[in-house]
C-alpha positions as CSV (number, residue, x, y, z in Angstrom):
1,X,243.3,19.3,110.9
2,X,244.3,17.5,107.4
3,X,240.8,18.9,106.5
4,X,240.7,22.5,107.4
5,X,244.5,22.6,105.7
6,X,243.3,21.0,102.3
7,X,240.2,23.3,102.3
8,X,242.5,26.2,103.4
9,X,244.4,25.1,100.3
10,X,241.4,24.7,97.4
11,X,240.3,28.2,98.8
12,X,244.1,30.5,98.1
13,X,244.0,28.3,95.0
14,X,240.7,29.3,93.9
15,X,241.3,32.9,94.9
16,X,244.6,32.8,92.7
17,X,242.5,31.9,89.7
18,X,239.9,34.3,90.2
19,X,242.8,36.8,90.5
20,X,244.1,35.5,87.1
21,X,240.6,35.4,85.6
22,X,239.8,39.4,86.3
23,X,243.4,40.5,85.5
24,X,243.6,38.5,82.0
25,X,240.2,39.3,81.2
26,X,240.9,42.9,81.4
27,X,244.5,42.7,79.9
28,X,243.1,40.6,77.2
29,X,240.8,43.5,76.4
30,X,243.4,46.6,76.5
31,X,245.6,44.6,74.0
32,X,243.0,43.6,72.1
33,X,242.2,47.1,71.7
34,X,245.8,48.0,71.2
35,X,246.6,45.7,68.1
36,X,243.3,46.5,66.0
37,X,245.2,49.5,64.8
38,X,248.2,47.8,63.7
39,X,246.5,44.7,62.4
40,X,244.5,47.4,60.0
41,X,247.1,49.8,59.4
42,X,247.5,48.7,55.4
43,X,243.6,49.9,55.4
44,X,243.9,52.5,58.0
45,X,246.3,54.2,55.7
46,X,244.5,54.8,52.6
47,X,241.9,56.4,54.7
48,X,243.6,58.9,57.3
49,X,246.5,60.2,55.0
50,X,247.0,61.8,51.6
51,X,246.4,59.5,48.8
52,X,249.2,59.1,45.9
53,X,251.7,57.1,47.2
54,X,251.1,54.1,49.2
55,X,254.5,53.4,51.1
56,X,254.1,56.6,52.4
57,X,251.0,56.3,54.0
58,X,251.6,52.9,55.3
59,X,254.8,54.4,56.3
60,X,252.8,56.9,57.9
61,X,250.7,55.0,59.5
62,X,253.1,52.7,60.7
63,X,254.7,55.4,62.9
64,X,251.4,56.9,63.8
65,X,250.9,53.1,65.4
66,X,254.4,53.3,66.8
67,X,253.8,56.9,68.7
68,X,251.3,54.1,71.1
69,X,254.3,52.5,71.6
70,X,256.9,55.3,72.7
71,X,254.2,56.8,74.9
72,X,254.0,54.0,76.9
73,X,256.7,54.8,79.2
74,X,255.3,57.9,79.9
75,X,252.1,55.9,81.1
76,X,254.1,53.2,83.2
77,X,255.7,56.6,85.0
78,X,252.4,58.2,85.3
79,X,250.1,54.7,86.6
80,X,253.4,52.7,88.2
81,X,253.2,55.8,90.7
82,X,249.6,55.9,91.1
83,X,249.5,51.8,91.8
84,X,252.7,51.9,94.3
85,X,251.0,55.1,96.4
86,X,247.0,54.3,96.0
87,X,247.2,50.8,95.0
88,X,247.6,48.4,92.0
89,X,243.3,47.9,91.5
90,X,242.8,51.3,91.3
91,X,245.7,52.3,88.7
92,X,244.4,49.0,86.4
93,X,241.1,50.4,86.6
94,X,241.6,53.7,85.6
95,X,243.8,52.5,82.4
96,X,241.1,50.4,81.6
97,X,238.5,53.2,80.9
98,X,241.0,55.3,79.0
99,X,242.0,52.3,76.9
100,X,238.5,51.0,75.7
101,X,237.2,55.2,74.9
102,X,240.4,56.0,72.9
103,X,239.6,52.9,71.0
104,X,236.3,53.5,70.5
105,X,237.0,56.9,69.3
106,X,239.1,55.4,66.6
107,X,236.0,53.9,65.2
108,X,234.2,56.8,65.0
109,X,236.8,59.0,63.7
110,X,236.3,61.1,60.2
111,X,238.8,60.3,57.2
112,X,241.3,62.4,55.8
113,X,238.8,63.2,52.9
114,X,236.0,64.0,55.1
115,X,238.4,66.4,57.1
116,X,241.8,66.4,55.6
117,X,244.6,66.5,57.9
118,X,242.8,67.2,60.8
119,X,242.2,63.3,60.4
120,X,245.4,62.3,60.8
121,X,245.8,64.3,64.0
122,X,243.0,62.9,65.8
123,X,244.3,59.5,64.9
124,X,247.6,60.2,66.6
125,X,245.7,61.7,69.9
126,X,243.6,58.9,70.1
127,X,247.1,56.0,69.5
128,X,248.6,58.3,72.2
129,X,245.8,58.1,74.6
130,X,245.9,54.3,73.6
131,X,249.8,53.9,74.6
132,X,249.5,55.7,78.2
133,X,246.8,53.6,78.9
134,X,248.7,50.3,78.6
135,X,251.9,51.9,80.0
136,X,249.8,51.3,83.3
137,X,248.1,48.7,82.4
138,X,250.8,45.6,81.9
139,X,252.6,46.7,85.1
140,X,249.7,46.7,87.4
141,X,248.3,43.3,86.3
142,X,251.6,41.6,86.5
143,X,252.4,43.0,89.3
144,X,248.8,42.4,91.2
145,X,249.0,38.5,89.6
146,X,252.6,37.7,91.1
147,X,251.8,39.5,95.0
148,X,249.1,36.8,95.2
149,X,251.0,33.7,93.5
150,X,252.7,31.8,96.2
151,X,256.7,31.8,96.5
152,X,257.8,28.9,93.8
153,X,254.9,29.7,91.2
154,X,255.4,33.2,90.5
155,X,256.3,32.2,86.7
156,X,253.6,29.6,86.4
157,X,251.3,31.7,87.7
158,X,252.1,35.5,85.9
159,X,252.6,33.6,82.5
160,X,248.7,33.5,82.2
161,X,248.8,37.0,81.8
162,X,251.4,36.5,79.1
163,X,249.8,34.9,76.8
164,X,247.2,37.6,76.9
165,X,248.9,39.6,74.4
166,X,248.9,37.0,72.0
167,X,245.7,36.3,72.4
168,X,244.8,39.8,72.3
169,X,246.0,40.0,69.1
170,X,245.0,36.6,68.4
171,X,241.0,38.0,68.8
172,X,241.5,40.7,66.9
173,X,242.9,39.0,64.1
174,X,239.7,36.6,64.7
175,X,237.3,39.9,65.0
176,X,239.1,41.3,61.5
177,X,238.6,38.5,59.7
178,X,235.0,37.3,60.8
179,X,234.2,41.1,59.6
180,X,236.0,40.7,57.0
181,X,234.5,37.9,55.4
182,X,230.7,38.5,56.4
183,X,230.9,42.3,54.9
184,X,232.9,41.1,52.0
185,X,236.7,43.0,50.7
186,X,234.6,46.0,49.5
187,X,232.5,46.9,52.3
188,X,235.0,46.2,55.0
189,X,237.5,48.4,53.3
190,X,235.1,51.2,53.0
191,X,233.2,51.3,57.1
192,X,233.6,47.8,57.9
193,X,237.4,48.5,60.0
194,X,235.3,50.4,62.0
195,X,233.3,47.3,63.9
196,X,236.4,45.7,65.3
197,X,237.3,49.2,66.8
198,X,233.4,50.0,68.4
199,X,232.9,46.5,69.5
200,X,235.4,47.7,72.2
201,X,233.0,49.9,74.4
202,X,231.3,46.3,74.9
203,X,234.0,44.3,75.9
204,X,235.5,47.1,78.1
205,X,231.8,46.7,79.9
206,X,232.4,43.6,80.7
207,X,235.5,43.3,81.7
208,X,235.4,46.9,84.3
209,X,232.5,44.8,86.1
210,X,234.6,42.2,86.7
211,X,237.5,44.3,88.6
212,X,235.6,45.8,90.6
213,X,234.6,42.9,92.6
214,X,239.0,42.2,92.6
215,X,240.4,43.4,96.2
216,X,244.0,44.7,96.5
217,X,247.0,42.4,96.8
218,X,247.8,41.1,99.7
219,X,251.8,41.8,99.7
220,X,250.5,45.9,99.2
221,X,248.0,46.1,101.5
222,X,250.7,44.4,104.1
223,X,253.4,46.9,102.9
224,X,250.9,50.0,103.5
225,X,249.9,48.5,107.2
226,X,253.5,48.0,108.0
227,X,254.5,51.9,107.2
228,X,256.6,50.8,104.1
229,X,254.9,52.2,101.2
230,X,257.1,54.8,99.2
231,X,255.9,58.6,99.2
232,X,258.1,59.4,95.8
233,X,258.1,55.9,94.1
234,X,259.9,57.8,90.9
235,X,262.7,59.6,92.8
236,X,263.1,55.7,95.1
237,X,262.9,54.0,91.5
238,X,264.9,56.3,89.6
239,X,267.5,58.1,91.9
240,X,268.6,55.5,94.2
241,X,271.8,54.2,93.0
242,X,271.2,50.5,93.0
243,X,267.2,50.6,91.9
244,X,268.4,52.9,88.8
245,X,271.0,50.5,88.0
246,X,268.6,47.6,88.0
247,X,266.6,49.8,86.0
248,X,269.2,49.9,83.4
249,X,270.1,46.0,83.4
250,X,266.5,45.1,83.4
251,X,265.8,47.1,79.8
252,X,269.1,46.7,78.3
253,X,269.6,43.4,79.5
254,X,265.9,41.4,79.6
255,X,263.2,43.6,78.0
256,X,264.5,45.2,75.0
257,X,265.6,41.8,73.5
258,X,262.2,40.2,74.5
259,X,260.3,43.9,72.8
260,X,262.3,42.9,69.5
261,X,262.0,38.9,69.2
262,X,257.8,39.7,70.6
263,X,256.8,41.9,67.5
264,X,259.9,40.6,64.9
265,X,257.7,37.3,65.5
266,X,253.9,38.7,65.3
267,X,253.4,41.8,63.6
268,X,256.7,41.7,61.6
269,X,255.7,38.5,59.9
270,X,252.3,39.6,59.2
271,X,253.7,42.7,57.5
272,X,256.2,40.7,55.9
273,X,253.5,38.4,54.4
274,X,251.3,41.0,53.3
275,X,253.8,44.0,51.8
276,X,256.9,42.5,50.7
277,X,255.8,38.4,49.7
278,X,252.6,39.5,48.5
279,X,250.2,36.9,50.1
280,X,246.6,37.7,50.2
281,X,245.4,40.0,52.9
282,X,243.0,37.4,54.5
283,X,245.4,34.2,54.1
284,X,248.0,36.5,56.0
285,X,246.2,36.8,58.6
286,X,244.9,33.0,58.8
287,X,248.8,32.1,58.4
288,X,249.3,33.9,61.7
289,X,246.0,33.6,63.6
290,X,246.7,29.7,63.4
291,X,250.1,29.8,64.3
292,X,249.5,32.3,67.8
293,X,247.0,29.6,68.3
294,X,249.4,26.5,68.1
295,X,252.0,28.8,70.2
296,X,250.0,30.1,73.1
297,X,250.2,27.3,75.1
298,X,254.1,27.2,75.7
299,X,254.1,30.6,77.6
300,X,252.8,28.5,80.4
301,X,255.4,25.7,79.4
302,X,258.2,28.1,79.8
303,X,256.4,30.5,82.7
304,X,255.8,27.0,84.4
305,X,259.7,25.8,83.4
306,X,261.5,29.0,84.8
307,X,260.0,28.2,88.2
308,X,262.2,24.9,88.2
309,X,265.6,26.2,86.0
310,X,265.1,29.9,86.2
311,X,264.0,32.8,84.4
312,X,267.5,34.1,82.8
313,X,268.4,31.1,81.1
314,X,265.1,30.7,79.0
315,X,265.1,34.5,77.8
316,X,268.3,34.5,77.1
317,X,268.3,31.6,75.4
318,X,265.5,32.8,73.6
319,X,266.8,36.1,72.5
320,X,270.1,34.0,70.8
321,X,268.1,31.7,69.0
322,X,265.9,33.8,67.2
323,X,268.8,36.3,66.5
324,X,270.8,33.2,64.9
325,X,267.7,31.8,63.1
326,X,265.5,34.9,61.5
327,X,267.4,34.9,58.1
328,X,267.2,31.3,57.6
329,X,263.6,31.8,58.6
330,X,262.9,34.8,56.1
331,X,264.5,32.6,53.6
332,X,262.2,29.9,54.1
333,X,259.2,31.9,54.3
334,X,260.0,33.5,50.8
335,X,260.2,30.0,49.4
336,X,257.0,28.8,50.6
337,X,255.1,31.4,50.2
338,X,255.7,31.4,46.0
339,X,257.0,35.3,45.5
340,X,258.6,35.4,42.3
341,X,261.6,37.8,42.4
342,X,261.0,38.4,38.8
343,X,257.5,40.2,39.4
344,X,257.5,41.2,43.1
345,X,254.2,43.0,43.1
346,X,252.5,40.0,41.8
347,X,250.1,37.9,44.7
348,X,251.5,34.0,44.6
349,X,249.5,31.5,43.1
350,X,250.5,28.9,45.2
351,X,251.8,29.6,48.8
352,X,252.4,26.4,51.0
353,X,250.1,27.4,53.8
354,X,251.3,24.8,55.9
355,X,255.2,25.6,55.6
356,X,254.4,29.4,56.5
357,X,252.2,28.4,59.6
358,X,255.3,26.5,60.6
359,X,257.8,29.1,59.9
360,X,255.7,31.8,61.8
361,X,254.9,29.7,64.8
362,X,258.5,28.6,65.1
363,X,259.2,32.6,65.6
364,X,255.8,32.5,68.1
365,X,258.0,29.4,70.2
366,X,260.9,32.1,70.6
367,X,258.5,34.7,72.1
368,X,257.1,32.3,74.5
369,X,260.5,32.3,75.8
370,X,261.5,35.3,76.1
371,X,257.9,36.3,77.0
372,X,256.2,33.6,79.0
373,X,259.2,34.2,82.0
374,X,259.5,38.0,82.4
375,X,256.9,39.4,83.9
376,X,257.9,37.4,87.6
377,X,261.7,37.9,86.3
378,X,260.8,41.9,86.5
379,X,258.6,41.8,89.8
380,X,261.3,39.5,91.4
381,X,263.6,42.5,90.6
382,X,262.6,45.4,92.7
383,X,260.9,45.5,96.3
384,X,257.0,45.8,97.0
385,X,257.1,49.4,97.6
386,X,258.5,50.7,94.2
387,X,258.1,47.5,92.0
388,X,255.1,49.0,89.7
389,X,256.9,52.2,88.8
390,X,260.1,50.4,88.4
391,X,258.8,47.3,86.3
392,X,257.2,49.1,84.0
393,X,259.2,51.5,83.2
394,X,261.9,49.5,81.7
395,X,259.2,46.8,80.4
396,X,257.5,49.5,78.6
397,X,260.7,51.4,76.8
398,X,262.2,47.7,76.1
399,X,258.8,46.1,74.6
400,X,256.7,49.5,73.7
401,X,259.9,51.5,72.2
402,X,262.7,48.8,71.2
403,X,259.7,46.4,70.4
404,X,257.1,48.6,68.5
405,X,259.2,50.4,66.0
406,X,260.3,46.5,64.6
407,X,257.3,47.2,62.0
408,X,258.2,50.7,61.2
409,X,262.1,50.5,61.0
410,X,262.0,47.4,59.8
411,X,259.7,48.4,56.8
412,X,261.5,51.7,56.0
413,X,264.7,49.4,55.9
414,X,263.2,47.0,53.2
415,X,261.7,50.4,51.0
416,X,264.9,52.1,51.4
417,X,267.7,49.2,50.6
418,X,265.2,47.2,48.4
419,X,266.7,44.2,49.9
420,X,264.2,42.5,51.5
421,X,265.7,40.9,54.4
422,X,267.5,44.3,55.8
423,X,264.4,44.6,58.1
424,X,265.6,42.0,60.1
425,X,269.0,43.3,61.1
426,X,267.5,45.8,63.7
427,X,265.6,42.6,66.3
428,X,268.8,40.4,65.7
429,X,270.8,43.1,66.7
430,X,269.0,44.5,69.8
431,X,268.6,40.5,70.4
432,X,272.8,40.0,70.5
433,X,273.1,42.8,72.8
434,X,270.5,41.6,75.3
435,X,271.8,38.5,74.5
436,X,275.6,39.8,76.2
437,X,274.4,42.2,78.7
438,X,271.8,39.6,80.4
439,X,273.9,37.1,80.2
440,X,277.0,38.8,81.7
441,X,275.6,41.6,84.6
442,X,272.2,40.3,85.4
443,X,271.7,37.9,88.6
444,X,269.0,35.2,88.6
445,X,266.2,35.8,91.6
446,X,264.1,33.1,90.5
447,X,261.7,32.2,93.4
448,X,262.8,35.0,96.2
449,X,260.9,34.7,99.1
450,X,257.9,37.3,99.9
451,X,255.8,34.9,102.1
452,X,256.3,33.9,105.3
């Protein structure tokens, strides 16, 4: 008997990591795909908008990358309803496709002098196409990863998919700069941007193989046996008086906080680094390629930890330290990287490396936080038979809208006030208020039971 149960055992924990496996592969992919564009944006600009002034068409650009962003809710609406009818496999599968052509596409796209503004549009239809895509994609994997983790490892478990983002754009960053370096400044800034973008189609291969040997969670495919299965997820989601109102906590009280700390301490650094300190384009990169590296790891620290203490205490905690600490930070940064005040345009001769890895993964720590717990903090929110619509709606406005215009607003704060910490008031702000809401209306459900 001791037998059969440990074997019993080795297989559901097998299967759980073969779950993981397909799920991270494929989200891996789809945010890999996603962050090309904004880890090229300074290059993307000077070859899909009017040439004269180059704030502009970073500017530009910046929003175009954005528009991926605020689209994204649109896709959770659009796939949450599609996995909590048909199924969460199928939804994840579908986004999959649309996210590795629109990416593809990008690559093979004609510039603004080939075309003129045509360009530009195509570039926004094919960011759009990117944004819906992954409004169904995040939902579906989280959701698919926690109905097979067992009750008490939900955050252990659905923090592997976490770290997927960073190491999404951890790749990509490794993919840019391997091109980068082989093709030499010249050549990459004149086709080479292209490779990271076609050497999608591949890895979308690969990875669309690999779901479709996944079967449907186990907690669904109960649900839909059972009779339970919602025939208007939206209008249960969205027009029941207590789901809507978890809704609204859920964004204004979890996600939009963890959107603003996530790409304040990623993509806002790197665009810090490269625009307003002046550090070399591929030494920017290093600086935060090494420091997602050295971070990674703690989303399964603190996924693992909010199984044992709870989720709300380590986002929260993580939203108020990073809103107390990001001028400090910024301070440092400008130190060690050698910008001279005196001639701001000028590249430093000296940057500690060291000190800015440091500074940059200390901001990577407070996304693990906020990060690593909230995928099972959302699922442990709303029942099986609405919980992909009604994740990812809020997941996607508070990380995709709140989160992705960080680069843009924070930028157009810097070029408008010329002081160049103002970018950071918008993520500590949005970081206080989470901060109060979450901490005041929002009821832990660490660990509620879905297993008999």
């Amino acid at each position: 008997m001791a037998t059969t149960t440990t074997n019993s055992q080795m297989s559901e924990k097998s299967k759980i990591w073969k779950v993981i496996g397909a799920s991270s592969a494929g989200t891996l992919i789809e945010w890999y795909d996603f962050y090309i564009f904004g880890s090229l944006a300074t290059i993307i600009s000077s070859h899909f908008f009017p040439h004269g002034n180059e704030t502009v068409a970073l500017l530009s650009t910046l929003a175009t990358f954005a528009t991926g962003f605020i689209v994204r809710p649109f896709g959770a609406l659009v796939f949450g309803r599609i996995g909590d009818v048909v199924g969460r496999k199928y939804a994840f599968m579908v986004t999959l496709l649309i996210m590795g052509l629109s990416t593809t596409l990008i690559g093979l796209l004609p510039t603004y002098d080939q075309v003129g503004m045509l360009a530009p549009i195509l570039l926004l239809l094919m960011r759009l196409l990117q944004g819906l895509a992954l409004g169904g994609e995040y939902g579906g994997a989280a959701t698919y990863v926690a109905e097979h983790s067992p009750d008490g490892k939900r955050g252990y478990y659905t923090s592997f998919i976490q770290t997927t983002a960073t190491l999404g754009l951890f790749v990509s960053l490794g993919v840019i700069l391997a091109t980068r370096l082989g093709l030499g400044e010249d050549q990459f800034k004149s086709f080479g941007w292209r490779i990271p973008f076609l050497l999608s189609v591949v890895l979308v291969i690969f990875s669309y193989f690999i779901r479709m040997r996944m079967q449907e969670s186990p907690v669904f495919m109960q649900m839909k046996a059972e009779g339970k299965a919602s025939k208007s997820p939206l209008r249960d989601s969205f027009m029941h008086p207590e789901n809507r109102r978890l809704v609204i906590l859920s964004l204004l009280g979890a996600t939009m906080g963890q959107g603003v700390v996530w790409y304040t301490g990623q993509f806002y650094a790197l665009y810090y680094l490269q625009t307003v300190l002046k550090v070399d384009f591929v030494m920017a990169n290093k600086i935060i390629a090494i420091a997602l590296l050295l971070g990674t790891p703690f989303f399964i620290v603190f996924g693992g930890l909010s199984d044992k203490i709870g989720r709300k205490k380590i986002i929260m905690a993580g939203c108020l330290i990073a809103a107390v600490s990001y001028i400090p930070i910024y301070k440092a940064m400008e130190f060690y990287s050698g910008w001279d005040a005196a001639n701001p345009t000028a590249t430093p001769l000296n940057p500690n490396v060291n000190m800015l890895i440091l500074m940059v993964w200390i901001q990577v720590i407070f996304v693990t936080m906020v990060y690593g717990p909230i995928a099972a903090f959302l699922v442990e929110l709303f029942p099986t038979n609405i919980r992909y619509t009604s994740m990812s709606l809020p997941y996607h406005i508070g990380n995709g809208v709140f989160g992705g215009l960080v680069p843009f607003i924070g930028t157009a704060l810097v070029a408008s006030t010329g002081n160049h910490f103002a970018g950071l008031m918008y993520p500590i702000t949005i970081a206080v208020i989470t901060f109060i809401i979450g901490t005041l209306f929002i009821k832990e459900r660490t660990n509620v039971k879905w297993h008999s």
